[in-house]
N, C-alpha and C positions, 0 to 999 in steps of 0.2 A: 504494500500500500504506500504510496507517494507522501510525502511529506507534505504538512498543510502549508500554502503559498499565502503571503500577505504584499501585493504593490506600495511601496511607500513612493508620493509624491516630493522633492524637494530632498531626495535619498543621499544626496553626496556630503551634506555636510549638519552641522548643528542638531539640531533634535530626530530630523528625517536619520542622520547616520546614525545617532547613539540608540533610537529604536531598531534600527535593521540587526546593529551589533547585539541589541538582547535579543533579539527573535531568533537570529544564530544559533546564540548560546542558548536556546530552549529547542533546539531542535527545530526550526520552521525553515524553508526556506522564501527567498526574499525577489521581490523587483526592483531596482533602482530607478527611479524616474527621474532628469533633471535635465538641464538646459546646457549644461557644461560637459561634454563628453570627457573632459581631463581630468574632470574635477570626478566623474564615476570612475575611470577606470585607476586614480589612485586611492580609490575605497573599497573599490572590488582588491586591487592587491593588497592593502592593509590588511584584507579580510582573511585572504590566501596566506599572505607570510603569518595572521594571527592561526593559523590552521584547518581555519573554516572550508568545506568541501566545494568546489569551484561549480558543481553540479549543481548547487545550493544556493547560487548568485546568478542572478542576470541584472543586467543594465541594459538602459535605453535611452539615450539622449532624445528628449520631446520637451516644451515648449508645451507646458499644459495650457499657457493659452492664445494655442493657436486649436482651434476646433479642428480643424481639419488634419491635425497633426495626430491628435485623440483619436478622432473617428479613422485615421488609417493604419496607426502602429499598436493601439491597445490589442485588436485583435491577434495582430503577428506574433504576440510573444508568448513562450515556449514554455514559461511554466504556470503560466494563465489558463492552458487547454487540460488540465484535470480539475479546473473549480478553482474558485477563487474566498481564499481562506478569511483573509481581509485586506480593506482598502482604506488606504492612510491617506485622507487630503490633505498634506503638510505645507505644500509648494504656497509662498505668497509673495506679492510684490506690495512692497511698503513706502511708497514715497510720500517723506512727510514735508509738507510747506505750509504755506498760512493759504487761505480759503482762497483768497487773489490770484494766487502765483500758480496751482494749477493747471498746465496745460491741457487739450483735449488728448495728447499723445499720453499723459498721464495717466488719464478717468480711462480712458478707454483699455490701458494697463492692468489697472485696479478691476475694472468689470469680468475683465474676458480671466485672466489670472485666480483671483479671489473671490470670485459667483459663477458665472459663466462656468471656468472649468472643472470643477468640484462635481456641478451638476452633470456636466456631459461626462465625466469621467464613474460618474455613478450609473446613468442610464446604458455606458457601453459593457461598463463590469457587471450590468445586472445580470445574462444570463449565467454570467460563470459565478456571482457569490449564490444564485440561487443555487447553482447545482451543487457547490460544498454549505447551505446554508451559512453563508458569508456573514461581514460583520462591516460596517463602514466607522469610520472614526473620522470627524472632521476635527483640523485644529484649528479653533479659533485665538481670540483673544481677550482679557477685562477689558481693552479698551472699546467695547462693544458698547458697555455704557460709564465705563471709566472716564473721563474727560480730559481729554488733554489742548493744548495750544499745538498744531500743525498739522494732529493728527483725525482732525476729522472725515478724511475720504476712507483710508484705511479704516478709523473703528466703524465706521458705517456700511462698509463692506464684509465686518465680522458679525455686525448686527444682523446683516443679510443672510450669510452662511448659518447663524444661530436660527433665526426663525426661520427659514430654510430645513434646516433640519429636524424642528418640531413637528412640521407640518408634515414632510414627508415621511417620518417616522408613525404617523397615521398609518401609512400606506405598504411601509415596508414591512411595517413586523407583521402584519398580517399573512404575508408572503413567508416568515421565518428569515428576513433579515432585519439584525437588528443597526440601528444609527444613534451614535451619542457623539458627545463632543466634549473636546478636552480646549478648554479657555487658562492658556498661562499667562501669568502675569510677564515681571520682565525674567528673561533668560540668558545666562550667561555664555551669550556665544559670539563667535567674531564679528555677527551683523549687529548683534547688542553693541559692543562694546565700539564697535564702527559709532551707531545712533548714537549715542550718546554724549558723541562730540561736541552734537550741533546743541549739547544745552548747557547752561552755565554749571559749574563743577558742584557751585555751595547746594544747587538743585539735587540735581543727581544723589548729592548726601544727603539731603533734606529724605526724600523718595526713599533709599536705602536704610535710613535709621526711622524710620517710617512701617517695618515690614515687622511685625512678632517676632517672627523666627527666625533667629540668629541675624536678621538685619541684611540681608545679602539678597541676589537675585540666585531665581531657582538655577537648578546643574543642569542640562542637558537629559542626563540619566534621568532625571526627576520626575519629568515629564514624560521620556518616553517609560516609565514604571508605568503609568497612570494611563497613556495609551494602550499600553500592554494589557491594563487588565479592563477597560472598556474595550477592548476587541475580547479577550477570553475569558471575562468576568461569568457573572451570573444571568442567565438567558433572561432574567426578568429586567434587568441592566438599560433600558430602553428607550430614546427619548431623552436622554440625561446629558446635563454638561457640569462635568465637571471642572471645576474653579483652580488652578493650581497656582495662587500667588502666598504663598504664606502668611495667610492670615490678612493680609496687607490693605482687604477691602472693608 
């Protein structure tokens, strides 16, 4: 019997890779999705020199959003065709400016990326998580209704994916697939630590000594635990988002 498959969007690096790297290590095997072909295939070898079985990894450089990139290479991949175990919409483009500065190359970024391809990439995996009764996991964000200055396209595009997911969580568990979503606060990965440039330092502290728990932004691993077990948790598990900012709201 095949080992169970899970697609991560967004696979080559920060929370998309520290999930692939537990599913590994539990035995699953994985899909790489990401826009960077470089950027997968030096995580597919990390994976290999970590010992992980190369049979057990695929990669796929796509542009989740280009729709047409979805609708022609989801189906082509090789360990999609025994069922689809689960599907991680990790992938997001986050461009923060002030409400003005906005271009239309932006919004239209943010749509097709962060709504647009979550959706399409759900309607094309549906026959295959039907056939392994599947699991979807969308990652959102707090800034969904968190408030920030620059970041209002981006949390309004998480609000999207949120209720988005309620709604079609109606629809899916019915069918025996279930959708939940994992909403993290901030995370300590190279695009975190990139953002956080654009804000004044004393902020950023203000923000951090701001959090209950230990005062810091969540690990990478943190998050993907929490995906992990909204994909294999409890079947009643359904409809749910989970909150992953320590305390912090």
């Amino acid at each position: 019997m095949p080992r169970q498959t899970v697609l991560i969007t967004g696979g080559s690096k920060g929370i998309g890779l520290a999930t692939a790297r537990l599913l590994l290590e539990r035995d699953f095997r994985v899909i790489l999705v990401a826009r960077n072909l470089q950027g997968l295939s030096q995580a597919r070898e990390a994976f290999l020199s970590a010992g992980f079985p190369g049979e057990d990894i695929e990669v796929q450089a796509m542009d989740v959003g280009d729709p047409d990139q979805i609708l022609k290479e989801v189906p082509q991949l090789r360990l999609i065709q025994d069922g689809l175990f689960g599907l991680v919409n990790n992938a997001a483009c986050e461009p923060l400016k002030r409400v003005r500065d906005f271009t239309r190359q932006d919004l239209d970024s943010v749509w097709q990326t962060n709504m647009l391809g979550p959706i399409l990439l759900i309607q094309t995996c549906y026959p295959y998580l039907l056939k392994a009764g599947g699991s979807v996991v969308n990652v959102s964000s707090i800034s969904d209704h968190e408030h920030y200055e620059t970041y209002s396209v981006y949390g309004a595009s998480k609000a999207f994916l949120n209720s988005f997911s309620r709604h079609a969580a109606k629809e899916l568990g019915r069918e025996g697939i279930r959708i939940n979503v994992v909403s993290p606060g901030g995370v300590d990965t190279a695009l975190m630590r990139e953002t956080v440039r654009q804000f004044p330092a004393e902020l950023i502290e203000r923000e951090t000594q701001a959090i209950p728990i230990e005062q810091r932004w969540a690990k990478p691993e943190e998050v993907a635990e929490t995906i992990y077990f909204a994909l294999t948790g409890p079947k009643y598990l359904h409809g749910a988002d989970l909150r992953v900012h320590g305390g912090c709201e």
